[in-house]
C-alpha positions as CSV (number, residue, x, y, z in Angstrom):
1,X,1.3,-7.8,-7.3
2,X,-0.1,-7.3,-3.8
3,X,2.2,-7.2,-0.7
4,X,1.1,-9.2,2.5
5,X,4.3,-10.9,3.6
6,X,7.1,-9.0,4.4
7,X,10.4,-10.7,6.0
8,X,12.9,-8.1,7.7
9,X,16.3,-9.0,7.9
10,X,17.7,-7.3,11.0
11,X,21.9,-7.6,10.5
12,X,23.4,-5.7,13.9
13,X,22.5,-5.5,17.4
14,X,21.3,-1.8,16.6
15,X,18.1,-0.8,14.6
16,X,18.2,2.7,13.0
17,X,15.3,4.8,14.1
18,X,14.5,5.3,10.0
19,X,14.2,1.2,10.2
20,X,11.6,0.8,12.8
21,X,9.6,3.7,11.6
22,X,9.3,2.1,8.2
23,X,8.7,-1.2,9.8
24,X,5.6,0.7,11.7
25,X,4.7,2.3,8.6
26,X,4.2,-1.5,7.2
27,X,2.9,-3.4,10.2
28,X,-0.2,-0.4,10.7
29,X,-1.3,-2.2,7.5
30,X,-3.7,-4.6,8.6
31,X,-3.9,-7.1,5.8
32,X,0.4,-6.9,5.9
33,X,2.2,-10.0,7.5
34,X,6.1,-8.5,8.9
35,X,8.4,-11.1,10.5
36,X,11.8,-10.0,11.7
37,X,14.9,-12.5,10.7
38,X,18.1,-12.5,12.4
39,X,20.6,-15.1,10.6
40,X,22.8,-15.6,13.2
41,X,27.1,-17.1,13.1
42,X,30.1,-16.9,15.3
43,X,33.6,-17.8,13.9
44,X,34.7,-17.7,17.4
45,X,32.1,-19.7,18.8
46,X,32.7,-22.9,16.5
47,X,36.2,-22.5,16.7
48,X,36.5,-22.9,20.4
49,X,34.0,-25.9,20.4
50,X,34.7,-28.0,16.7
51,X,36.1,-30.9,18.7
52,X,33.1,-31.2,21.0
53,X,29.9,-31.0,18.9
54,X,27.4,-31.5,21.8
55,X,28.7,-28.5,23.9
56,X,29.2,-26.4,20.4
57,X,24.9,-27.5,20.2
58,X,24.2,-25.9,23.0
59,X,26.5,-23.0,23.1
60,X,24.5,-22.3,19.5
61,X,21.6,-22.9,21.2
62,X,22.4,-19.9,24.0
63,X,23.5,-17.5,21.3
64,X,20.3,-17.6,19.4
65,X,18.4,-17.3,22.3
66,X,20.7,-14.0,23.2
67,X,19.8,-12.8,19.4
68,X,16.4,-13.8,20.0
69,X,15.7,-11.8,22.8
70,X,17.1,-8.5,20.9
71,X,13.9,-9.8,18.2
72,X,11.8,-10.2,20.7
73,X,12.7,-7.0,22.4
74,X,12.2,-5.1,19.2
75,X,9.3,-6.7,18.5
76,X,7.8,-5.8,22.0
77,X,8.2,-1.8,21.4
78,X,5.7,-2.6,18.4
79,X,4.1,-4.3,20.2
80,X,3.3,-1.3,22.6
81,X,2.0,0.8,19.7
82,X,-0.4,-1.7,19.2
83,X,0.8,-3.4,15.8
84,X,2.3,-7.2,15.8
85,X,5.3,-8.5,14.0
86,X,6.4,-12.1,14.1
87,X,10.1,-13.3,14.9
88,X,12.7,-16.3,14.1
89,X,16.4,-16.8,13.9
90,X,18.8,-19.1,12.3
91,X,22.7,-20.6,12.5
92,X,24.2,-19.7,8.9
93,X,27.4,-18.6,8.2
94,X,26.3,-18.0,4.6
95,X,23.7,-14.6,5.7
96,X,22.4,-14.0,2.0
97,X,21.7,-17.8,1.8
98,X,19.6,-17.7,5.4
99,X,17.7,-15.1,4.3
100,X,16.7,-16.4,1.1
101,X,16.1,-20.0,2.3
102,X,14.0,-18.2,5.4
103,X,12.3,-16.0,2.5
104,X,11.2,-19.1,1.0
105,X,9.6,-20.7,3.9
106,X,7.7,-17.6,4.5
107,X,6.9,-17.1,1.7
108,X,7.5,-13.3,1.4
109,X,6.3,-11.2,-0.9
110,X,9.3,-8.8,0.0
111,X,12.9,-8.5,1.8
112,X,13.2,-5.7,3.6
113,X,17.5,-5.3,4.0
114,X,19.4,-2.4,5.6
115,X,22.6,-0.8,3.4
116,X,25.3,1.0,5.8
117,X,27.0,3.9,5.6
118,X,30.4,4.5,5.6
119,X,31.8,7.8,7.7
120,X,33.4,8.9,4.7
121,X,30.1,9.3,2.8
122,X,30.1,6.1,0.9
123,X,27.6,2.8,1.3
124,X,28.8,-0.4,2.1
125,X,27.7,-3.1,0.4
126,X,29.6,-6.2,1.8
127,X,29.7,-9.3,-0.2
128,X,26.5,-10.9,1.2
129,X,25.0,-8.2,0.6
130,X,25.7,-8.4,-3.4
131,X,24.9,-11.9,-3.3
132,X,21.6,-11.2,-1.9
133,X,21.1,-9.1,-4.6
134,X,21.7,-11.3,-7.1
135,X,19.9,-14.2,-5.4
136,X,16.9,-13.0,-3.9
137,X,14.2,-14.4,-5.7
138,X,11.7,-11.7,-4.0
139,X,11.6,-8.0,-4.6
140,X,14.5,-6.8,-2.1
141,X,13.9,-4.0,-0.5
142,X,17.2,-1.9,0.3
143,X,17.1,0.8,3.2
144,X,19.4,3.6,3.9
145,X,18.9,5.7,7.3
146,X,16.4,8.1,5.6
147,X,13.0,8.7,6.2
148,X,10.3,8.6,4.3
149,X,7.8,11.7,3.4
150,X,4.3,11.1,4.8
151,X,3.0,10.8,1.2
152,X,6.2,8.7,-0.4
153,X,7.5,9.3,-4.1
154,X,7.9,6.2,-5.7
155,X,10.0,6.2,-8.6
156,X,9.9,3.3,-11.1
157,X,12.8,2.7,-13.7
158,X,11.4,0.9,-16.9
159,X,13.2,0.6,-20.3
160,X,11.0,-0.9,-23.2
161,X,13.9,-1.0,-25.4
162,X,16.0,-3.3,-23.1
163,X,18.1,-5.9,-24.3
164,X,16.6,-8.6,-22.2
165,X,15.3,-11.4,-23.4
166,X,11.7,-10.1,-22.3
167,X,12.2,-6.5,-21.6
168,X,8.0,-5.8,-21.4
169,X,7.3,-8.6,-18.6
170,X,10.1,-7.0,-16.7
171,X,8.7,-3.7,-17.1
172,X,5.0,-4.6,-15.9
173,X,6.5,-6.1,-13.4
174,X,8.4,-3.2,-12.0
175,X,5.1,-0.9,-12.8
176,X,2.5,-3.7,-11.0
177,X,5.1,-3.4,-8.1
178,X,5.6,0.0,-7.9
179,X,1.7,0.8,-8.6
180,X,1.7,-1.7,-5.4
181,X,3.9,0.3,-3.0
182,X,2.0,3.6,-4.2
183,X,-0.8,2.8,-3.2
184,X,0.0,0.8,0.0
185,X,2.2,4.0,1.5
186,X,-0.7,6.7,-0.4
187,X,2.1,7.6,-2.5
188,X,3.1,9.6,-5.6
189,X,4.1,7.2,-8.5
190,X,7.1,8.6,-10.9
191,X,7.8,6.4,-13.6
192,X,11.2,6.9,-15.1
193,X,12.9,6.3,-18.3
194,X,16.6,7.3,-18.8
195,X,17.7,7.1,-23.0
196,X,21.2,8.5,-24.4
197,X,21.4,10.1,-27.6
198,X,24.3,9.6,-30.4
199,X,26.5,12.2,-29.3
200,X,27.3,14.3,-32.1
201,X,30.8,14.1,-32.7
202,X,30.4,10.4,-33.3
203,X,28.1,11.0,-36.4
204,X,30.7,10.7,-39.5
205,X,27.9,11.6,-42.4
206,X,27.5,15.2,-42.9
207,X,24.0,15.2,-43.8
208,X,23.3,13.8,-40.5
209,X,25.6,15.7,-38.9
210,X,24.1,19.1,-40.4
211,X,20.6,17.9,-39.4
212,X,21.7,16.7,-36.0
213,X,19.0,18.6,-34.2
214,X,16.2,16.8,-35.9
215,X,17.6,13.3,-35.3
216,X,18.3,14.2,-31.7
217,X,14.1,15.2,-31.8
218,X,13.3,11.9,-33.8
219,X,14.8,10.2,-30.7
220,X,13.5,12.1,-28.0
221,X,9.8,11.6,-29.0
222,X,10.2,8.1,-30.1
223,X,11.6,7.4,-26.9
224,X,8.2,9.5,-25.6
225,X,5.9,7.8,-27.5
226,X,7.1,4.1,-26.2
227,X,6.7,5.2,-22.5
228,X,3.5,6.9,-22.7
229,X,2.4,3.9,-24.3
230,X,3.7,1.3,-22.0
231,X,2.0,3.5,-19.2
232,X,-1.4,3.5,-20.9
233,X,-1.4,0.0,-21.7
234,X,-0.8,-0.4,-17.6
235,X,-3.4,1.8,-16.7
236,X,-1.2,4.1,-14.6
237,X,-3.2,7.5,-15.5
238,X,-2.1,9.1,-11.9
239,X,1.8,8.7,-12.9
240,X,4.2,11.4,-13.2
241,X,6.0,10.9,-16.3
242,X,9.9,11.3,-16.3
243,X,11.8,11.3,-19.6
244,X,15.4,11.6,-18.4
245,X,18.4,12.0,-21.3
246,X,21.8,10.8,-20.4
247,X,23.9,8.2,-18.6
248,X,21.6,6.3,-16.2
249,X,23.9,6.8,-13.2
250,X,24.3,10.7,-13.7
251,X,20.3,11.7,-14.4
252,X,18.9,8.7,-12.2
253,X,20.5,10.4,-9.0
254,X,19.4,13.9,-10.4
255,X,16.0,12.7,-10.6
256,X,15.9,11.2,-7.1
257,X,17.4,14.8,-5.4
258,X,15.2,17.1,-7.9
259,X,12.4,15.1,-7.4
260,X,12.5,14.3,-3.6
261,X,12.5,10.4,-4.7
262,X,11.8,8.1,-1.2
263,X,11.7,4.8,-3.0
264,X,13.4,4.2,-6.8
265,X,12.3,0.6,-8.1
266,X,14.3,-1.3,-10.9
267,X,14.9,-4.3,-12.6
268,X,17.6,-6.4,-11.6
269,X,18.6,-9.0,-14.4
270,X,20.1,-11.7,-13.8
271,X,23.4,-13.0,-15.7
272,X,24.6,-16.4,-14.5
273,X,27.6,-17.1,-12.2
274,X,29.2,-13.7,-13.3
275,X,26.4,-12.0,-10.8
276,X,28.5,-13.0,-7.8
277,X,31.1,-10.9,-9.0
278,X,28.6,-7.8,-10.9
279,X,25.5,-7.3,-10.8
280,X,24.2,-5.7,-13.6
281,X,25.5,-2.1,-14.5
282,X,22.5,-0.4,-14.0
283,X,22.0,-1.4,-10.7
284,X,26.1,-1.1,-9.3
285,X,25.9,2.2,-10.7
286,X,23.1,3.7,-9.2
287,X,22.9,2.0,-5.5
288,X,26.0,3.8,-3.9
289,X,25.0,7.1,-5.5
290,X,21.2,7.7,-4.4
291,X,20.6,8.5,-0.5
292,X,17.1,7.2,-0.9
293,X,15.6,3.0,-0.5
294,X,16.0,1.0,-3.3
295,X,13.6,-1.9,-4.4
296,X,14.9,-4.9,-6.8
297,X,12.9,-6.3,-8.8
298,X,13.8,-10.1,-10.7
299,X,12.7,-10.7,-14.1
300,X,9.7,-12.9,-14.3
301,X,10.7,-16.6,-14.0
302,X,14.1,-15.9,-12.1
303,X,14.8,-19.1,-9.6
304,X,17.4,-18.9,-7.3
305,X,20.1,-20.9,-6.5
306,X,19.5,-21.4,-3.2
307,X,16.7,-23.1,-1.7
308,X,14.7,-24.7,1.1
């Protein structure tokens, strides 16, 4: 997968300085398209003009032109460091549905969102935020206010013994992507798999029991000998293999602190109507508790709800 249209969806008056130096990182890439998207609404606004739809038009009207300007004037600080980045705004009240339906008409290759952070420590993932998640039908991008290294790690999450209808095309589509990213940012590619072992105490046959160590080995290098080979049959030679054992949402944000992670890439599956209320574990579990970006990926042939 190749990355030449990227759609940035600035949410707030005030753009972290981490933001705009990725957005620089992305725009010095000459053959890279960036446009930045403000989907704009104000409760207030319709309320005080719902009996009068022409003045409500035009007092629309002057508050996109007032978010505009805050494109435009982001737009024209890249613009003095001699890169170019498109801009456009839109009335939605639904956000996650503006930026997908602006997504499609731009055909991006990639969302680029920003995640906040609460004082206490936490990230706040609003519920737009969870339905663009669930809905994007583009890799989604999601930033935190960290910087990136000059020479990003890249850490893609593949499991070739997913339950998933087609566990393998989500997994060379996580590795195309990732390979992707690498190579655009003159990264370091990790690529991650994350497998729990029977604990023992739940093994009720003593012969097993007795020989637990070897079973525990059995799994280990099975679960070795399926990654390597999913890597090799990608042609991934420069990857950094990472064999992780335990819960996904203890060792994934072990791995990303050991390992000085900048991006971590995984699947996002989607499960129906139920995704507006969860999103699959994997993912809940891991986004609040890693500091670094986070890129979605859909399983081949998603479609989303929403569209043009």
């Amino acid at each position: 997968m190749k990355i030449l249209r990227v759609l940035v969806h600035i949410d707030s008056d005030q753009v972290s300085d981490a933001l705009m130096e990725k957005i620089r990182i992305l725009a010095k890439q000459n053959e890279i398209s960036i446009e930045l998207f403000r989907c704009c609404y104000n409760d207030s606004l319709h309320r005080s003009y719902m009996f009068d739809t022409e003045l409500e038009k035009h007092a629309k009207a002057g508050y996109l032109h007032q978010k505009e300007r805050e494109l435009i004037r982001i737009a024209e600080q890249l613009e003095r460091q001699g890169l170019s980045v498109g801009y456009d705004v839109t009335w939605n009240k639904n956000a996650a549905e503006g930026v997908i339906k602006k997504a499609l008409r731009f055909r991006a290759d990639m969302v680029i969102a920003s995640v906040g952070k609460h004082p206490l420590g936490y990230y706040i993932f609003r519920q737009g935020d969870w339905q663009l998640i669930a809905q994007c039908p583009v890799p989604l991008l999601l930033v935190k206010d960290t910087a990136w290294s000059a020479h990003p790690r890249i850490a893609a999450m593949v499991d070739p013994f997913h339950q998933c209808d087609e566990p393998n095309k989500l997994d060379h589509e996580i590795l195309m992507t990732s390979n992707s990213i690498a190579n655009l940012l003159l990264g370091e590619l990790h690529v991650v798999h994350s497998f729990s072992s029977i604990p023992q105490v739940a093994i009720f046959d003593e012969h097993l029991t007795m020989d637990y160590a070897t079973l525990h080995q059995k799994v280990k290098t099975r679960h070795t000998e399926v990654l390597q080979a999913l890597v090799e049959g990608e042609a991934l030679a420069s990857a950094i293999l990472n064999l992780e054992e335990g819960e996904i949402h203890e060792v994934i944000p072990a791995l990303v602190k050991r390992e000085n992670i900048n991006i971590l890439i995984m699947g996002s599956i989607a499960r129906g109507v139920v995704e507006r209320f969860l999103i699959g574990s994997s993912v809940e579990r891991v986004l609040d508790k890693v500091d670094c970006d986070v890129l979605l990926i859909k399983q081949p042939g998603f479609v989303s709800p929403v569209t043009e």
